[in-house]
C-alpha positions as CSV (number, residue, x, y, z in Angstrom):
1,X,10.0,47.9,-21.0
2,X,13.1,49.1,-19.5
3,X,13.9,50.2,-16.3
4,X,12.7,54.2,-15.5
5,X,14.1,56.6,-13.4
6,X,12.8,59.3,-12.1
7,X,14.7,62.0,-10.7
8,X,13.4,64.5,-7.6
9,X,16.0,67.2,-7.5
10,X,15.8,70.1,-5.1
11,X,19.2,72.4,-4.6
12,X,17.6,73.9,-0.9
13,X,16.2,71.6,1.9
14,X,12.3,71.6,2.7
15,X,11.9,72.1,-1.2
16,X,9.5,69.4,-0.5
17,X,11.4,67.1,-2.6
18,X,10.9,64.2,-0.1
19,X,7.4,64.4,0.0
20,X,7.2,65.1,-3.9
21,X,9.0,61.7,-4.6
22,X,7.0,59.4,-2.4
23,X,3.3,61.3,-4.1
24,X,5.2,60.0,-7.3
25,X,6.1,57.2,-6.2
26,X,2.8,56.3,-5.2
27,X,1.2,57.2,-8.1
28,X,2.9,55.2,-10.2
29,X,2.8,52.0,-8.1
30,X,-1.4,52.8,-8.2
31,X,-0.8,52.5,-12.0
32,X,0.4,48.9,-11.1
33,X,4.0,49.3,-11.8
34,X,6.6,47.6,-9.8
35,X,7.7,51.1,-8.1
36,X,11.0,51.8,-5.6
37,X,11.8,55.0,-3.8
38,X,14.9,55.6,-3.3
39,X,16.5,58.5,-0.9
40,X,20.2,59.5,-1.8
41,X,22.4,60.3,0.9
42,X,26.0,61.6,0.9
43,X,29.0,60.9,3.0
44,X,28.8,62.9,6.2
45,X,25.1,63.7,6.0
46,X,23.0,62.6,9.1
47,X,20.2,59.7,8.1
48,X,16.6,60.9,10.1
49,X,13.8,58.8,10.6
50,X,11.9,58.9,7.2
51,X,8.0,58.2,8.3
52,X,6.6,59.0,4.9
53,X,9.1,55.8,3.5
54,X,8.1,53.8,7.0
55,X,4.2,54.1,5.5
56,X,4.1,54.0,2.0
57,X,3.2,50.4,0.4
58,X,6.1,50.2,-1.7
59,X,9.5,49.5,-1.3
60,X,11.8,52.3,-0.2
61,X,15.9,52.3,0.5
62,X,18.6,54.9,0.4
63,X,21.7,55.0,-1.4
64,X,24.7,56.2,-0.9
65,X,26.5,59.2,-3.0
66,X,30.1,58.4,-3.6
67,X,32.8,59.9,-2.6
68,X,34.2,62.1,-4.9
69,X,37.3,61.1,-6.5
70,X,40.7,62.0,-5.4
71,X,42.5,64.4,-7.3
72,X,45.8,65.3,-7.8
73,X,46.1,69.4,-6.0
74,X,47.6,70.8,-9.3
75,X,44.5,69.2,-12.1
76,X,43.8,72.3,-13.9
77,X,39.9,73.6,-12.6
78,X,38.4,72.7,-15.7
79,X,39.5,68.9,-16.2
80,X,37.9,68.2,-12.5
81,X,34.8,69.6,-13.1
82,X,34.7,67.7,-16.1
83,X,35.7,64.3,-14.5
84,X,33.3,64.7,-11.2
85,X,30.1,66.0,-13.6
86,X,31.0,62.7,-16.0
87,X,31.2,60.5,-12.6
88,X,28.1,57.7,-13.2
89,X,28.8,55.6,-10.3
90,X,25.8,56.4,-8.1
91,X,23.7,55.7,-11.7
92,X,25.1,52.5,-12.1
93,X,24.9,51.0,-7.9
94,X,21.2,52.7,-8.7
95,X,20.6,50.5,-11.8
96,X,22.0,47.4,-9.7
97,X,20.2,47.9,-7.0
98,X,17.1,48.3,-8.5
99,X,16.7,45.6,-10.6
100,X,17.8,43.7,-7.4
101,X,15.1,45.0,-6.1
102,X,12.0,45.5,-8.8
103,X,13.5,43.6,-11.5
104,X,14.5,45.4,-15.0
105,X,11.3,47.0,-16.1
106,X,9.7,48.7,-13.2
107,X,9.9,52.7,-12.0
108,X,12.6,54.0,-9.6
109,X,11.7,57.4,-8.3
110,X,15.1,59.2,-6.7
111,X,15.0,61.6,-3.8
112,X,18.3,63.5,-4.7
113,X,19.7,65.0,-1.6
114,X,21.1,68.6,-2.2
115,X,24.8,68.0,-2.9
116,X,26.4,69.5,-5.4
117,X,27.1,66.5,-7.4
118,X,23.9,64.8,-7.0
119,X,22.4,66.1,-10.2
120,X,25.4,65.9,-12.5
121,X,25.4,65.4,-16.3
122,X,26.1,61.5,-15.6
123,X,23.0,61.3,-13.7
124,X,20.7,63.5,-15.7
125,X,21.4,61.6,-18.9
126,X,19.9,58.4,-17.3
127,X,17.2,59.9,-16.3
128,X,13.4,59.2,-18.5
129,X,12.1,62.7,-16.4
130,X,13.4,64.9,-13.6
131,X,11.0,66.8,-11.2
132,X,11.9,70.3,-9.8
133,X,9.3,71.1,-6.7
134,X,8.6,74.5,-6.4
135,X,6.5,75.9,-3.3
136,X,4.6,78.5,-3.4
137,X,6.9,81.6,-1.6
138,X,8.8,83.7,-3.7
139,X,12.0,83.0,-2.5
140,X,11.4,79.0,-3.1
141,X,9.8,80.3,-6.6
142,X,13.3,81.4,-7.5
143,X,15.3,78.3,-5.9
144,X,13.1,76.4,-8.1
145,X,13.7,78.5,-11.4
146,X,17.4,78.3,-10.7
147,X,17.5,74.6,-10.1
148,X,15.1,74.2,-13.6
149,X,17.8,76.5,-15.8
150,X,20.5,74.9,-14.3
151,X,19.6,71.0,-15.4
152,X,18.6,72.7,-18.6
153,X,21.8,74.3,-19.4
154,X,23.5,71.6,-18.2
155,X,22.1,69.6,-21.3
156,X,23.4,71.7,-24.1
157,X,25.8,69.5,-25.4
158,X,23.8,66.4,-25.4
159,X,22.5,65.2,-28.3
160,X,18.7,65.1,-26.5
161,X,17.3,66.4,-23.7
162,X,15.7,64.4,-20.2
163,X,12.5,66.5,-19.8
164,X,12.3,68.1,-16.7
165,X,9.4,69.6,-15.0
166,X,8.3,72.1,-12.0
167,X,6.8,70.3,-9.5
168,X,4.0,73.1,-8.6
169,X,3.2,72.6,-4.2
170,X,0.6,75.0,-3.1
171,X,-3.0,74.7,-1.3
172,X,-5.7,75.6,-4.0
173,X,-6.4,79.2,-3.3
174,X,-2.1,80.0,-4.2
175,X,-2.2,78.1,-7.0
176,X,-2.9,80.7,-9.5
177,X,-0.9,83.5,-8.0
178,X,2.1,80.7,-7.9
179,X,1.7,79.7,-11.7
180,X,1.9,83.3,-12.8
181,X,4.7,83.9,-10.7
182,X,7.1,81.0,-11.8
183,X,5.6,81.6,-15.6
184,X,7.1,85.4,-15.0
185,X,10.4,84.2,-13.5
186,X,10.7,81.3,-15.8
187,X,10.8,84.4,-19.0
188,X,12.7,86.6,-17.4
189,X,15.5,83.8,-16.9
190,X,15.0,82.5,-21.0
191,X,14.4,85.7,-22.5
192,X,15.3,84.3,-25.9
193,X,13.4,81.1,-25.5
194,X,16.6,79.1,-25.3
195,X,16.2,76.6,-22.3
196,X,12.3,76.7,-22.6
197,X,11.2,76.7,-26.0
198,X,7.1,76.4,-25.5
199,X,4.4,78.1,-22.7
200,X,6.1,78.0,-18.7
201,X,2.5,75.9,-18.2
202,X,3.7,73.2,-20.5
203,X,6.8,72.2,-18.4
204,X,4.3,72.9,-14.7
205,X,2.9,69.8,-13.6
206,X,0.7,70.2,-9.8
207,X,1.8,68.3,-7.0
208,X,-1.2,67.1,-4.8
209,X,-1.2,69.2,-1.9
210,X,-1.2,67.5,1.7
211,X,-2.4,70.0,4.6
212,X,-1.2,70.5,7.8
213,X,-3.7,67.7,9.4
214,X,-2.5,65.1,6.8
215,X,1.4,66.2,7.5
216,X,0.7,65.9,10.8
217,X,-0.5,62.2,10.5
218,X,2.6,61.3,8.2
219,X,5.1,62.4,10.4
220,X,3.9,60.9,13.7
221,X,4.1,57.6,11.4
222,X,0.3,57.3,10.8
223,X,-0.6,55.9,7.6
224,X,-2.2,57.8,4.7
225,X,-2.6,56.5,1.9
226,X,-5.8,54.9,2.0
227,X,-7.6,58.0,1.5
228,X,-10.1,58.0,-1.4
229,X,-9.2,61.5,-2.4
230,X,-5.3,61.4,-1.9
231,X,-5.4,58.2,-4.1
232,X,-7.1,59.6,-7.0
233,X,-4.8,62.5,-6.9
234,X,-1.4,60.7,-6.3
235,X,-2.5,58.7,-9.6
236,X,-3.4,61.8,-11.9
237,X,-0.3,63.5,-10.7
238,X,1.6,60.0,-12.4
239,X,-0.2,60.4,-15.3
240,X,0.2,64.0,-15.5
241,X,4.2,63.5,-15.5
242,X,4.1,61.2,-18.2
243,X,2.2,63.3,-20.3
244,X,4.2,66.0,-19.6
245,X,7.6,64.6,-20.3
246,X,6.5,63.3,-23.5
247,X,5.3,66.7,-24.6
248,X,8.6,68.6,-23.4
249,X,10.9,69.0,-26.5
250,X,13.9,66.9,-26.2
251,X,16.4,69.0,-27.8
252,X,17.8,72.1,-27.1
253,X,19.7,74.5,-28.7
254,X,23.1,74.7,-29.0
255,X,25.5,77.9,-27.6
């Protein structure tokens, strides 16, 4: 089986990306696959402490973003966007570095980090699934919603699509008011059914939800994961992403 990457993308911080890729993360390594997390940074950002990685029983490194490339003042707007969205060299050092790491068939769950160019085309194609997290406020409703349309328009012109999937974070008694919500905004966005052919519940998949006590305990470095209830959860939530991608259709119409 080849290697499997699975991106976390999140266009605003405290999305809850971070904590959305190591749930993933450990769910698949409970399914007994060789498993690495992997947090992107980008030139210039500041590296923090990253207790959830310090805890988790799995391997966890960050890579860097390259730099973009240098390009002549007068390029014309059009051929640079063209030439940073078809740049695949963090996708490639990522490949590298995780078969280094896991060998060539395991699962490599990505933290993207919120730069512009983390999610290109180059990177999306690579991809088996992408993950959108979506809390449950209105305002990170719509961040979430944007982020979704945007990796689907991006894929137009490709041949198939990487599914990609909202990543639902809320405590039990928001969930419903949550799933109506992003169902609503997800319509109003795809009117004619372009980006999101099927139900907004088919591309929905639920995060397992960590309270405040729990948070608490993973930040101050205090180890988790042995929890009977979290463990269960963290493995249906792996299971529920598979299914999901392999029920998302993987092409999409063309403009």
């Amino acid at each position: 089986m080849a290697l499997r990457i699975h991106l976390v993308a999140g266009f605003n911080g405290g999305s809850g990306r971070s904590l959305t890729a190591a749930l993933l993360a450990y769910g698949l390594h409970l399914h007994g696959r060789r498993t690495l997390l992997v947090r992107q940074n980008y030139p210039g950002s500041v590296s923090a402490i990253d207790p959830v990685g310090a805890t988790l029983p799995l391997p966890c490194t960050r890579l860097l973003l390259p730099a973009p490339y240098e390009l002549p003042a007068d390029l014309a707007a059009g051929l640079a966007m063209t030439i940073h969205d078809t740049d695949g060299r963090f996708m490639i050092a990522l490949t590298n570095h995780a078969t280094a790491e896991i060998g060539a068939d395991g699962d490599v769950v990505v933290d993207l980090c919120c730069h512009e160019r983390a999610c290109n085309a180059a990177t999306i194609r690579n991809a088996a699934v992408i993950l959108v997290p979506a809390r449950a406020s209105v305002p990170e409703i719509d961040w979430a919603v944007r982020g979704f349309s945007h990796i689907r328009d991006i894929q137009r012109c490709s041949d198939t699509a990487v599914p990609v999937l909202l990543a639902t974070i809320s405590p039990d008694d928001e969930r419903v008011r949550q799933v109506a919500l992003l169902g609503a905004m997800l319509r109003d966005c795809d009117p004619e059914r372009d980006l999101m052919p099927g139900e907004p519940a088919e591309v929905m998949v639920q995060v397992p939800f960590l309270d405040g006590a729990r948070l608490t305990s993973l930040l101050i470095g205090r180890p988790i994961w042995r929890d009977p209830q979290l463990i269960e959860r963290c493995r249906a939530f792996a299971a529920a992403v598979a299914n999901r991608a392999d029920a998302v259709p993987l092409v999409l119409p063309q403009r």
